[in-house]
N, CA and C atoms as a LAMMPS dump frame, in Angstrom:
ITEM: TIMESTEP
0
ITEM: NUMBER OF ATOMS
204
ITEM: BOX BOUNDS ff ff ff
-5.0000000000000000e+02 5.0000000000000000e+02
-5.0000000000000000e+02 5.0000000000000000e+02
-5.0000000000000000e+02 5.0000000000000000e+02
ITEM: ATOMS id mol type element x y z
1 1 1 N 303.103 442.059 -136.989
2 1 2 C 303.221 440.914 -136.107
3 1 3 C 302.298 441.119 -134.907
4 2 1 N 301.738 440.203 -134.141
5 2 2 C 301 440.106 -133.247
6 2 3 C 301.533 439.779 -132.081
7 3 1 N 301.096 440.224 -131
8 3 2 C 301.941 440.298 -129.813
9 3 3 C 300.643 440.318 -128.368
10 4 1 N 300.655 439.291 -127.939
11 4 2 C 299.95 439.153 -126.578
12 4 3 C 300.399 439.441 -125.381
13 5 1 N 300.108 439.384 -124.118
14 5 2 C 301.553 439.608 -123.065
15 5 3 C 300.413 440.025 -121.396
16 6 1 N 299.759 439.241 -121.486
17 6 2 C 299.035 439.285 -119.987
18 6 3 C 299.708 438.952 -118.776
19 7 1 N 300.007 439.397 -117.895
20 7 2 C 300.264 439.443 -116.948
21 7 3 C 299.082 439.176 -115.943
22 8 1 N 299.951 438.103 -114.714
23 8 2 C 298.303 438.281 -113.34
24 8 3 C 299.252 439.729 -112.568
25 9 1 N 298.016 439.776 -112.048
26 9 2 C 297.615 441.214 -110.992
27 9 3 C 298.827 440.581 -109.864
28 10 1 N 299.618 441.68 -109.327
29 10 2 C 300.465 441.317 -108.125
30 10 3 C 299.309 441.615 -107.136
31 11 1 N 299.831 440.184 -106.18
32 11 2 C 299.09 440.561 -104.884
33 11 3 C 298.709 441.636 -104.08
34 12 1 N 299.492 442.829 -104.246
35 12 2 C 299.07 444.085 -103.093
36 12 3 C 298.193 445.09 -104.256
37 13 1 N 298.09 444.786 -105.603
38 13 2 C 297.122 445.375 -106.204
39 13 3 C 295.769 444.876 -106.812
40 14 1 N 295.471 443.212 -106.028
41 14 2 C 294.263 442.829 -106.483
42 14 3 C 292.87 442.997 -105.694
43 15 1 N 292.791 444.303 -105.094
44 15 2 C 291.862 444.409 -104.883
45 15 3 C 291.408 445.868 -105.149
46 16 1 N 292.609 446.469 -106.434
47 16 2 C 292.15 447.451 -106.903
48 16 3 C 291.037 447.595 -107.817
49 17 1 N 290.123 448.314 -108.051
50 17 2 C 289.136 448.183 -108.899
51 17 3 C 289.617 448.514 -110.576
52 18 1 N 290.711 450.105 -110.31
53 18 2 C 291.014 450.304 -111.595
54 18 3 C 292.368 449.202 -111.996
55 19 1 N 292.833 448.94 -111.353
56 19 2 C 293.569 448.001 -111.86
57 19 3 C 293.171 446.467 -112.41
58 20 1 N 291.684 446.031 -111.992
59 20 2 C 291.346 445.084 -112.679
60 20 3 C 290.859 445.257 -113.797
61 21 1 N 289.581 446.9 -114.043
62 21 2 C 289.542 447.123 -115.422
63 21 3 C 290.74 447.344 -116.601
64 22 1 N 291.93 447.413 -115.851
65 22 2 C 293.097 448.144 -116.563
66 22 3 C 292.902 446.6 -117.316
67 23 1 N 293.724 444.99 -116.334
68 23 2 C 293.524 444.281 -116.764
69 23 3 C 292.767 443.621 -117.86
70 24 1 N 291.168 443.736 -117.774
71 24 2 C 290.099 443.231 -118.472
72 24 3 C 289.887 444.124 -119.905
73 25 1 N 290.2 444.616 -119.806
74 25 2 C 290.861 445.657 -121.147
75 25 3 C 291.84 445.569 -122.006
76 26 1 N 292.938 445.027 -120.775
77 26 2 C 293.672 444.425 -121.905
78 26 3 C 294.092 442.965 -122.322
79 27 1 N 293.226 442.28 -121.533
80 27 2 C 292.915 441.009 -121.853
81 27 3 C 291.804 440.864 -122.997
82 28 1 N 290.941 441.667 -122.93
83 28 2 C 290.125 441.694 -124.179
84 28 3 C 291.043 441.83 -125.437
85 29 1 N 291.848 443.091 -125.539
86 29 2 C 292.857 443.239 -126.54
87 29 3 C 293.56 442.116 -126.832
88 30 1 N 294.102 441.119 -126.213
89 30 2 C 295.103 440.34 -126.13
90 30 3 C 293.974 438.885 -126.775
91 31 1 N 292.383 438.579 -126.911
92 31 2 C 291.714 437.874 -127.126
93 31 3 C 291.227 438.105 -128.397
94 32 1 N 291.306 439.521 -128.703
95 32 2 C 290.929 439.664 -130.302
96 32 3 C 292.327 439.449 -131.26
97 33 1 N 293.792 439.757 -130.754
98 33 2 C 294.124 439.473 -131.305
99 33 3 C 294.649 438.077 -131.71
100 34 1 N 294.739 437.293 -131.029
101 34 2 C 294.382 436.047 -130.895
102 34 3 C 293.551 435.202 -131.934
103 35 1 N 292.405 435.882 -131.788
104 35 2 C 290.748 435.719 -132.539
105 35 3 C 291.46 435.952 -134.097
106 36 1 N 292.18 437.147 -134.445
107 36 2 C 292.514 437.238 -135.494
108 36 3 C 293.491 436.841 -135.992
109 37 1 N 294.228 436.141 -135.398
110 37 2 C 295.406 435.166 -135.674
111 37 3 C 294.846 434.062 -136.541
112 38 1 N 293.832 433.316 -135.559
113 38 2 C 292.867 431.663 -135.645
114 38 3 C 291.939 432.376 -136.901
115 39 1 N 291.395 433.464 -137.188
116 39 2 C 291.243 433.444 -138.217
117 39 3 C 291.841 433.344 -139.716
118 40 1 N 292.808 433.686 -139.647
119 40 2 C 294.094 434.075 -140.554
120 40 3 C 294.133 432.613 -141.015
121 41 1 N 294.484 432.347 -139.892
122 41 2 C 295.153 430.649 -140.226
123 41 3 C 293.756 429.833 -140.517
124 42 1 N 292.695 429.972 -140.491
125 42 2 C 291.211 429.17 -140.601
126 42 3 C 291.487 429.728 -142.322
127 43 1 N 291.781 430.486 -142.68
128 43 2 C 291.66 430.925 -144.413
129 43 3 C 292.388 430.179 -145.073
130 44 1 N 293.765 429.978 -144.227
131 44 2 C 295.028 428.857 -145.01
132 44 3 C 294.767 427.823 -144.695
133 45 1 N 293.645 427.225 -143.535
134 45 2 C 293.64 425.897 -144.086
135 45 3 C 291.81 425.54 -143.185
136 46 1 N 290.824 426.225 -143.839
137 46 2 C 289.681 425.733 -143.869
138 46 3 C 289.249 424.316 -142.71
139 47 1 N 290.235 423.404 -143.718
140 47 2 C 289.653 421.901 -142.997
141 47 3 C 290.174 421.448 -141.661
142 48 1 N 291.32 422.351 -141.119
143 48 2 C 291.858 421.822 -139.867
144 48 3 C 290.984 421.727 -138.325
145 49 1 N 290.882 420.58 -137.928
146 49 2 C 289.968 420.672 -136.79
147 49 3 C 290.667 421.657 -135.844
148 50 1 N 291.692 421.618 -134.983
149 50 2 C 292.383 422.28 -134.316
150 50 3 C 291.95 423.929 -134.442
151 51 1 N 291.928 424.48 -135.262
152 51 2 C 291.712 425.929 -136.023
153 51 3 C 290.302 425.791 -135.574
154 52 1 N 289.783 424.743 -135.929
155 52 2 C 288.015 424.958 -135.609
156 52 3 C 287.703 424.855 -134.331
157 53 1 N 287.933 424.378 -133.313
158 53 2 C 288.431 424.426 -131.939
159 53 3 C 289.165 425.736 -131.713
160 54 1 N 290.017 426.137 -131.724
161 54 2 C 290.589 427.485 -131.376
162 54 3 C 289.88 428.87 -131.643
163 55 1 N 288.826 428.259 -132.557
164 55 2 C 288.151 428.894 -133.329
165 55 3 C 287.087 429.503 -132.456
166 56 1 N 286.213 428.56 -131.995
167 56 2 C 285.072 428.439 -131.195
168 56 3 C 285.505 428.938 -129.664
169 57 1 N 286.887 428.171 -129.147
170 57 2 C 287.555 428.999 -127.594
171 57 3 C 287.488 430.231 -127.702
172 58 1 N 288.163 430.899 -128.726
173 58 2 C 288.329 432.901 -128.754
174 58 3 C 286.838 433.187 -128.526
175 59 1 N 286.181 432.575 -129.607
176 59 2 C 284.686 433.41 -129.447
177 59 3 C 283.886 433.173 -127.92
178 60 1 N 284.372 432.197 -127.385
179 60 2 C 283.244 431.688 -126.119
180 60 3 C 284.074 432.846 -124.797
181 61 1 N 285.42 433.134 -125.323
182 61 2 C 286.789 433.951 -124.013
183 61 3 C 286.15 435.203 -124.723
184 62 1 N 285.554 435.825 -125.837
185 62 2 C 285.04 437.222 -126.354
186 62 3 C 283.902 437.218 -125.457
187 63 1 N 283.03 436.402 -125.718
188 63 2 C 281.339 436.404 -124.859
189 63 3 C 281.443 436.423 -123.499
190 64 1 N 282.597 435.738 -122.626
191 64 2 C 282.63 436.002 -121.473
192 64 3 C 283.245 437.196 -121.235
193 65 1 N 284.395 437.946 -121.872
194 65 2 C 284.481 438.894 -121.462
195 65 3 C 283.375 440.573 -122.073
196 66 1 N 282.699 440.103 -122.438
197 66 2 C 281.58 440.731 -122.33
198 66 3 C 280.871 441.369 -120.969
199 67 1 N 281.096 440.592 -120.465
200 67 2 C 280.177 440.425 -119.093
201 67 3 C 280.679 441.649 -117.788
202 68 1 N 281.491 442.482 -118.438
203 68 2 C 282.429 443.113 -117.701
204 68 3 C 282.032 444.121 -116.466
């Protein structure tokens, strides 16, 4: 089973540095699995626009978090 679970940064720790990579790390984690969810479901049903849209969001939220 797949399991996401991001949390925002509490206020007296957002201007930690390691605590935002902690974040962006595991927001990446939390975007692939995601990514591999919308894929899963793109196999069971090919023609759904929605899936193809969700499809294209993960990959454009992967490329930005690239940028790290």
């Amino acid at each position: 089973m797949y399991a996401t679970d991001v949390e925002p940064i509490p206020p007296r720790l957002r201007n930690n540095r390691e605590v935002h990579l902690d974040y962006l790390k595991h927001l990446k984690e939390s975007v692939e699995t995601l990514r591999e969810i919308v894929e899963e479901a793109k196999v069971e049903r090919p023609l759904d626009r929605s899936l193809a849209s969700a499809r294209l969001y993960t990959k454009h939220s992967q490329e930005l978090l690239e940028y790290e």
